[in-house]
VOBA-1610 file (N, C-alpha, C; in pm, whole numbers, padded with zeros to 5 digits, always signed):
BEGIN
Unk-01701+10348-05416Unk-01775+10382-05535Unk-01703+10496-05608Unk-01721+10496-05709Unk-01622+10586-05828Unk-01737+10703-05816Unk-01674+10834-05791Unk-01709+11002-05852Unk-01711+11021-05945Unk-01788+10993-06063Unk-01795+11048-06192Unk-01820+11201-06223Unk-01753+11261-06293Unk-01763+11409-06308Unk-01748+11443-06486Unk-01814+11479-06545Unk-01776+11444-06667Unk-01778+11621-06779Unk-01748+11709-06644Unk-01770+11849-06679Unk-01658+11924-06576Unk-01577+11951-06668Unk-01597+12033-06807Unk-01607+11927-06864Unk-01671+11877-06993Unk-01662+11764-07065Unk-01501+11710-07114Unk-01428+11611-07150Unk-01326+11576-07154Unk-01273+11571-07306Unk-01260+11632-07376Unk-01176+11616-07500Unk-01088+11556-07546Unk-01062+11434-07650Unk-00982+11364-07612Unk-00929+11386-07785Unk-00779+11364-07793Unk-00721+11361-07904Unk-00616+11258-07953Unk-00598+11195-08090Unk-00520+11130-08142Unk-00436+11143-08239Unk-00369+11094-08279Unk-00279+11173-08405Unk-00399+11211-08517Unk-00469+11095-08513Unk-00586+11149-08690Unk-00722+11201-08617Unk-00783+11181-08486Unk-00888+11217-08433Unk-00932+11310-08330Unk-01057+11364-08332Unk-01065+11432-08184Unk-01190+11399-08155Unk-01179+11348-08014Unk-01322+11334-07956Unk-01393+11407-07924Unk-01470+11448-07929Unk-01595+11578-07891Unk-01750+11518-07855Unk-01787+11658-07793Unk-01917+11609-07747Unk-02013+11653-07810Unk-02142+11592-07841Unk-02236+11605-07942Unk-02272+11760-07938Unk-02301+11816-08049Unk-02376+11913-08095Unk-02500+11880-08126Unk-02594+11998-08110Unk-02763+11971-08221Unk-02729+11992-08357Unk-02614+12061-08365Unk-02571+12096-08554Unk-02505+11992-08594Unk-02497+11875-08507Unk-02457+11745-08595Unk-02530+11670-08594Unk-02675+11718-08600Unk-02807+11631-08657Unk-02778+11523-08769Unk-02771+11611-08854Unk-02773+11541-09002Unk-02615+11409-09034Unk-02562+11445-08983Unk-02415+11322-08954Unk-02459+11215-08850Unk-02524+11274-08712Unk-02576+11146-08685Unk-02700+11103-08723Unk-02793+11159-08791Unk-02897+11095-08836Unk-02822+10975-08975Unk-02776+11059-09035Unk-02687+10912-09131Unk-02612+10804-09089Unk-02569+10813-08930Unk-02511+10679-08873Unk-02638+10609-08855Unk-02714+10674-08801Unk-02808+10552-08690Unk-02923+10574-08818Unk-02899+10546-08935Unk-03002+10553-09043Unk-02961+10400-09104Unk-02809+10408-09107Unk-02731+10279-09194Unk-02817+10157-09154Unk-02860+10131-09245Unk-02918+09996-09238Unk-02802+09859-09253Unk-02686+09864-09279Unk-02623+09776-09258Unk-02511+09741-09113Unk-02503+09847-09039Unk-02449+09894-08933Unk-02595+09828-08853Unk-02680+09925-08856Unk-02808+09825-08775Unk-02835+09705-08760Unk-02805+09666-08856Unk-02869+09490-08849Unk-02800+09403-08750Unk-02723+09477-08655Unk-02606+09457-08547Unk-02658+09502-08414Unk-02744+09603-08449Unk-02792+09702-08325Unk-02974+09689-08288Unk-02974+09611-08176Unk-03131+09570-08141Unk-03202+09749-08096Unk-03199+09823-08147Unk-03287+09934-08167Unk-03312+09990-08290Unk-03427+10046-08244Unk-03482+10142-08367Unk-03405+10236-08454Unk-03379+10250-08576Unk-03333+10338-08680Unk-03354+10501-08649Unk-03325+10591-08681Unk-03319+10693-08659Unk-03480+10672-08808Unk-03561+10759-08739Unk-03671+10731-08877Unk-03689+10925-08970Unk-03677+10990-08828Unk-03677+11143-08918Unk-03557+11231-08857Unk-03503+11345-08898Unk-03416+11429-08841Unk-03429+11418-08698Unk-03514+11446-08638Unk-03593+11482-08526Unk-03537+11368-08427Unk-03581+11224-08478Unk-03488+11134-08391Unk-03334+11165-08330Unk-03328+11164-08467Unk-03153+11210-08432Unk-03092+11326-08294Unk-03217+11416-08325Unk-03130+11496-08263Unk-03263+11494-08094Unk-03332+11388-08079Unk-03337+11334-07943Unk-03252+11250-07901Unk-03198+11220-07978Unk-03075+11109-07964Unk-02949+11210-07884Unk-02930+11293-07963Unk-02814+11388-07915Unk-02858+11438-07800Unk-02984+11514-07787Unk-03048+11555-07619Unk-03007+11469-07565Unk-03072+11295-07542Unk-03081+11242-07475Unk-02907+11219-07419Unk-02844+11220-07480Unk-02675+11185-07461Unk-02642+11286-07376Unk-02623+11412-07427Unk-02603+11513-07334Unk-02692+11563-07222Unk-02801+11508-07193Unk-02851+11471-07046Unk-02775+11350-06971Unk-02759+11274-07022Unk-02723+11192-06972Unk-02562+11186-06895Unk-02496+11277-06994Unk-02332+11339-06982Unk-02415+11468-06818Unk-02456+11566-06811Unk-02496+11633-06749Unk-02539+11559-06626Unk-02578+11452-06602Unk-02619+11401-06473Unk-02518+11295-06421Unk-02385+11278-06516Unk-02270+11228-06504Unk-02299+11022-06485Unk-02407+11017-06617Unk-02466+10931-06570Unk-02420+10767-06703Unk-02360+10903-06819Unk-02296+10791-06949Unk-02198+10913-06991Unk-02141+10883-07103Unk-02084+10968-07138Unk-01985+10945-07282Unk-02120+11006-07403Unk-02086+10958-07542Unk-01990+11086-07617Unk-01886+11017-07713Unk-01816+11132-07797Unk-01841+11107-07936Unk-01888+11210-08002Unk-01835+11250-08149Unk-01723+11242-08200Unk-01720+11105-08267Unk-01587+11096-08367Unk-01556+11148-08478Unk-01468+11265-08451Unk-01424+11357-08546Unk-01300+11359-08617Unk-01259+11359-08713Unk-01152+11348-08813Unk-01070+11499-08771Unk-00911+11522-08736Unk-00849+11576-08681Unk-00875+11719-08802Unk-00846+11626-08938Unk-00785+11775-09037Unk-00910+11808-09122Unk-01063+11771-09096Unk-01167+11805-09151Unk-01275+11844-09018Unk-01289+11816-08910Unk-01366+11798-08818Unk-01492+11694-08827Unk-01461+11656-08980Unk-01601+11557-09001Unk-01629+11474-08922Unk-01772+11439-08878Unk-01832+11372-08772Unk-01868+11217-08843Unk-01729+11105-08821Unk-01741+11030-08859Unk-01806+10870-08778Unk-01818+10870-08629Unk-01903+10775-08579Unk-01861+10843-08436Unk-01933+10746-08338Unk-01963+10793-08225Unk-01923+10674-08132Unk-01881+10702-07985Unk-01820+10606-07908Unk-01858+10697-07783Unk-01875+10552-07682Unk-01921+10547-07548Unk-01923+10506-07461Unk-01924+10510-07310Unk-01919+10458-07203Unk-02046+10451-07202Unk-02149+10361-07102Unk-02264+10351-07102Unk-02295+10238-06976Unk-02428+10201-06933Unk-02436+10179-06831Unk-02345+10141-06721Unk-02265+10257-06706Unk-02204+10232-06600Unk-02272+10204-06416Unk-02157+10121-06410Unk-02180+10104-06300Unk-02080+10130-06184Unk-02080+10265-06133Unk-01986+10288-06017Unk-01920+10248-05892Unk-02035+10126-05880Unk-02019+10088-05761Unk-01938+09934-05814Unk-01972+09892-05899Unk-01862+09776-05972Unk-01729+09822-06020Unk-01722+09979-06025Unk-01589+10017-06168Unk-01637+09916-06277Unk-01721+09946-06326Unk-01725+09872-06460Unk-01837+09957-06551Unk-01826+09944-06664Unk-01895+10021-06764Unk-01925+09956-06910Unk-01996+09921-07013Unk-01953+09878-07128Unk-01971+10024-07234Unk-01875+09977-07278Unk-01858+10040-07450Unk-01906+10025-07523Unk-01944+10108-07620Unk-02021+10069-07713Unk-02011+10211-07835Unk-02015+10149-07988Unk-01958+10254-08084Unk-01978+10243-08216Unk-01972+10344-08310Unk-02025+10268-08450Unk-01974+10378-08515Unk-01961+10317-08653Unk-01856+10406-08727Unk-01917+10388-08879Unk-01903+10498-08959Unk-01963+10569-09085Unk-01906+10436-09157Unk-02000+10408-09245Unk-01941+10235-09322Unk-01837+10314-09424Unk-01817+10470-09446Unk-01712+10517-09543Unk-01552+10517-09476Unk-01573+10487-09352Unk-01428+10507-09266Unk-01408+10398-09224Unk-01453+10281-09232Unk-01372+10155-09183Unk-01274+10098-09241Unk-01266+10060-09159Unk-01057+09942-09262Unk-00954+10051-09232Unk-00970+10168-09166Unk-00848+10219-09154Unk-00779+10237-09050Unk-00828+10176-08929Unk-00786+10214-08844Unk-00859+10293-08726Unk-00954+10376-08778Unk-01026+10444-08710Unk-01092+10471-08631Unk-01117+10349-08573Unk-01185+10279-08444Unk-01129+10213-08397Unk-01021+10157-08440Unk-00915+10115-08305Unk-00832+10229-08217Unk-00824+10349-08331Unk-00765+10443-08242Unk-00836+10519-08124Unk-00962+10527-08154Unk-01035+10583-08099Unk-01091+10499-07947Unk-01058+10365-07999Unk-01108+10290-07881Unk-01002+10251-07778Unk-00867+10303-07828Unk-00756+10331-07723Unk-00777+10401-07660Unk-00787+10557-07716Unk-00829+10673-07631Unk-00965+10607-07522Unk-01045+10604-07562Unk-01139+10566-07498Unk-01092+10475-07355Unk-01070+10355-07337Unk-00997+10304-07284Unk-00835+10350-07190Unk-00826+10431-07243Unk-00722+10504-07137Unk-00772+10602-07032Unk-00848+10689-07108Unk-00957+10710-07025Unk-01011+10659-06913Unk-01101+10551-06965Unk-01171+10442-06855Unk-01115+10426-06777Unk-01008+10378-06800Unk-00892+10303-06675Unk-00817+10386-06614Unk-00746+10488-06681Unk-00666+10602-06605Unk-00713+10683-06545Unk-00829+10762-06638Unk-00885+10869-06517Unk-01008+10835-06462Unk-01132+10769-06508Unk-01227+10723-06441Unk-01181+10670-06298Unk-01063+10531-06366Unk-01043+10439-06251Unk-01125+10336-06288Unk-01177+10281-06364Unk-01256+10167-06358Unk-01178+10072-06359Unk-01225+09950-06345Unk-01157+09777-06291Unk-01197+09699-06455Unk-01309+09750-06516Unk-01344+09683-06621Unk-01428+09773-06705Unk-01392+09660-06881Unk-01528+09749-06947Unk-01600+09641-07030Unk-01695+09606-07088Unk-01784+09558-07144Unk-01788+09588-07254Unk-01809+09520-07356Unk-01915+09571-07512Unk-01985+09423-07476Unk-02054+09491-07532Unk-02170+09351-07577Unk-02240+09373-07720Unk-02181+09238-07791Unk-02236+09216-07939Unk-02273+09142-08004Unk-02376+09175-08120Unk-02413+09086-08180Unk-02310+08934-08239Unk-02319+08837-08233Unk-02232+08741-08273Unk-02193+08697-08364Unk-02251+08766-08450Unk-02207+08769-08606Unk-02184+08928-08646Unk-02146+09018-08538Unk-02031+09125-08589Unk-01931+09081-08561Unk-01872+08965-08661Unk-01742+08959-08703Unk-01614+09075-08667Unk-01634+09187-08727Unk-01564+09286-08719Unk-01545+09379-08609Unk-01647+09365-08511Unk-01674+09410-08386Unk-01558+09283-08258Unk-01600+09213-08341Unk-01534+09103-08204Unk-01371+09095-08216Unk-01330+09115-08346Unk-01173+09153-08402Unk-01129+09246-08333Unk-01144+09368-08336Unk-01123+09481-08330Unk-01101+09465-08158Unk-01218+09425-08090Unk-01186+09403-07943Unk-01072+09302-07840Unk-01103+09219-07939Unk-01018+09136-07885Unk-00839+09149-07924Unk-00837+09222-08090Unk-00709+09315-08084Unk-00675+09401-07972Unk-00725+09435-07884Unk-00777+09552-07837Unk-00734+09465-07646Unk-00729+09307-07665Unk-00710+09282-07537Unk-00877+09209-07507Unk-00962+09246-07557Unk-01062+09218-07478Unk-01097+09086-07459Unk-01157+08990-07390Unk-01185+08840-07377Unk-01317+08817-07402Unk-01405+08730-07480Unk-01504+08667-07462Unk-01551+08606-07344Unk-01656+08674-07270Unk-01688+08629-07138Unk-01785+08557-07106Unk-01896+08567-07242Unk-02014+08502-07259Unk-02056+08499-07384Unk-02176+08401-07369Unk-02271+08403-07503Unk-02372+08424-07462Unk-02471+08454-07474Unk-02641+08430-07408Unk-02707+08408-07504Unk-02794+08336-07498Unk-02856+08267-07598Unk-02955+08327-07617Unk-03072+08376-07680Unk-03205+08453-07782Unk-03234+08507-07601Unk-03146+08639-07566Unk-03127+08719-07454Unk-03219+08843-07489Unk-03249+08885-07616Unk-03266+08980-07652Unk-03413+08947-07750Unk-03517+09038-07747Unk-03607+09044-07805Unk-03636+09170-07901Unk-03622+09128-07989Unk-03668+09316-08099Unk-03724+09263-08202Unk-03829+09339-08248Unk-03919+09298-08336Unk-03979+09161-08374Unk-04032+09124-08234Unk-04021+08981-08238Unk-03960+08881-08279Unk-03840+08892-08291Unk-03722+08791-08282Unk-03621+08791-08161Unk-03589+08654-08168Unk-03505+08645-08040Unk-03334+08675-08118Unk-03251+08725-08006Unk-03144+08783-08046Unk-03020+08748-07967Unk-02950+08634-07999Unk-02813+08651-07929Unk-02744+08801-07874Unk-02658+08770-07796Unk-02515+08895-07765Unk-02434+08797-07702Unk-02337+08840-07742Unk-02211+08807-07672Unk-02109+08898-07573Unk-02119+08845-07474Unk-02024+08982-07426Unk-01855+08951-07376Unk-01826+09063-07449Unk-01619+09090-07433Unk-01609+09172-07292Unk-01514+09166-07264Unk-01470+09198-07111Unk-01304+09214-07091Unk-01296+09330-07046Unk-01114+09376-07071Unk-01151+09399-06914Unk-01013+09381-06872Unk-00965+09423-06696Unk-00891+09526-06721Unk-00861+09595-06601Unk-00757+09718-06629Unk-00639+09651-06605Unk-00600+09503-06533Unk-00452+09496-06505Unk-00385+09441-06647Unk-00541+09398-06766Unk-00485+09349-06847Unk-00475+09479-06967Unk-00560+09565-06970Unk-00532+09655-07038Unk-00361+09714-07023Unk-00352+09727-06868Unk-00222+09799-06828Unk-00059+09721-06887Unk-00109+09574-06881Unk+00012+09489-07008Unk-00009+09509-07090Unk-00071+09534-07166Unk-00092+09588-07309Unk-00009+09653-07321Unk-00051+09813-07284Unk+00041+09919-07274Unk+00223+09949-07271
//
């Protein structure tokens, strides 16, 4: 079983980005991600509805980092620090090495790149210093742009599940992508 330790927290950097770990003073940046109503219509949870959400959202993350139990970063722009989306490891599972990903990005920063870089870092991570064997996203099947990006990225379509998911009384596909580390490591 994998030792997760996720403190000192891990900082991670790219030529245009730096990963960081949530603040309460970046209420208002993540209350405008998880507000986007077009980013949502992807994501089977609730909207951020007042400030206040938001920044249980951020508690809840950094408890969760503290009991070494997920472990989400603030996507920050290198030469502004602006807090442009957020990326994560998440139900991990230690005793599999496996974890899925999962991430979302300000609808003003896409098309550039910005989440593929970030989801390298991420991924080197996983595999190099965690040690994990695998990682997961699981997505809606009509994020088009979600399933690109991963499978640029190496990742494979491993499933479909059919109305798997229930939110607001509708039934909800996911699909889930699945990268190995021996295949990440050809990549490289």
């Amino acid at each position: 079983m994998l030792e997760l330790k996720f403190s000192p927290f891990p900082e991670l950097q790219s030529e245009r980005l730096v990963l960081r770990q949530l603040r309460e003073n970046d209420i208002d940046e993540v209350y405008e991600l998880r507000l986007d109503r077009a980013t949502a219509r992807y994501i089977p949870e609730a909207l951020a509805q007042t400030r206040e959400h938001a920044l249980e959202h951020i508690q809840a993350v950094n408890k969760e980092i503290a009991a070494n139990k997920s472990i989400n970063w603030a996507i920050t722009t290198k030469d502004s620090g602006e807090l442009i989306g957020l990326i994560g490891l998440v139900r991990i599972k230690p005793s599999n090495h496996r974890a899925e990903i999962g991430y979302i990005l300000h609808e003003s920063h896409r098309g550039q790149g910005l989440m593929s870089e970030a989801l390298k870092l991420i991924l080197e991570y996983a595999f190099s210093t965690l040690g994990f064997n695998s990682v997961i996203a699981v997505i809606d099947p009509n994020n088009l742009a979600s399933a690109k990006i991963l499978e640029r990225h190496g990742f494979k379509k491993e499933a479909h599940l059919r109305e798997n998911i229930r939110y607001k009384d509708v039934y909800r596909d996911t699909v889930i992508y699945g990268l190995l580390k021996r295949e990440f490591d050809q990549k490289i």
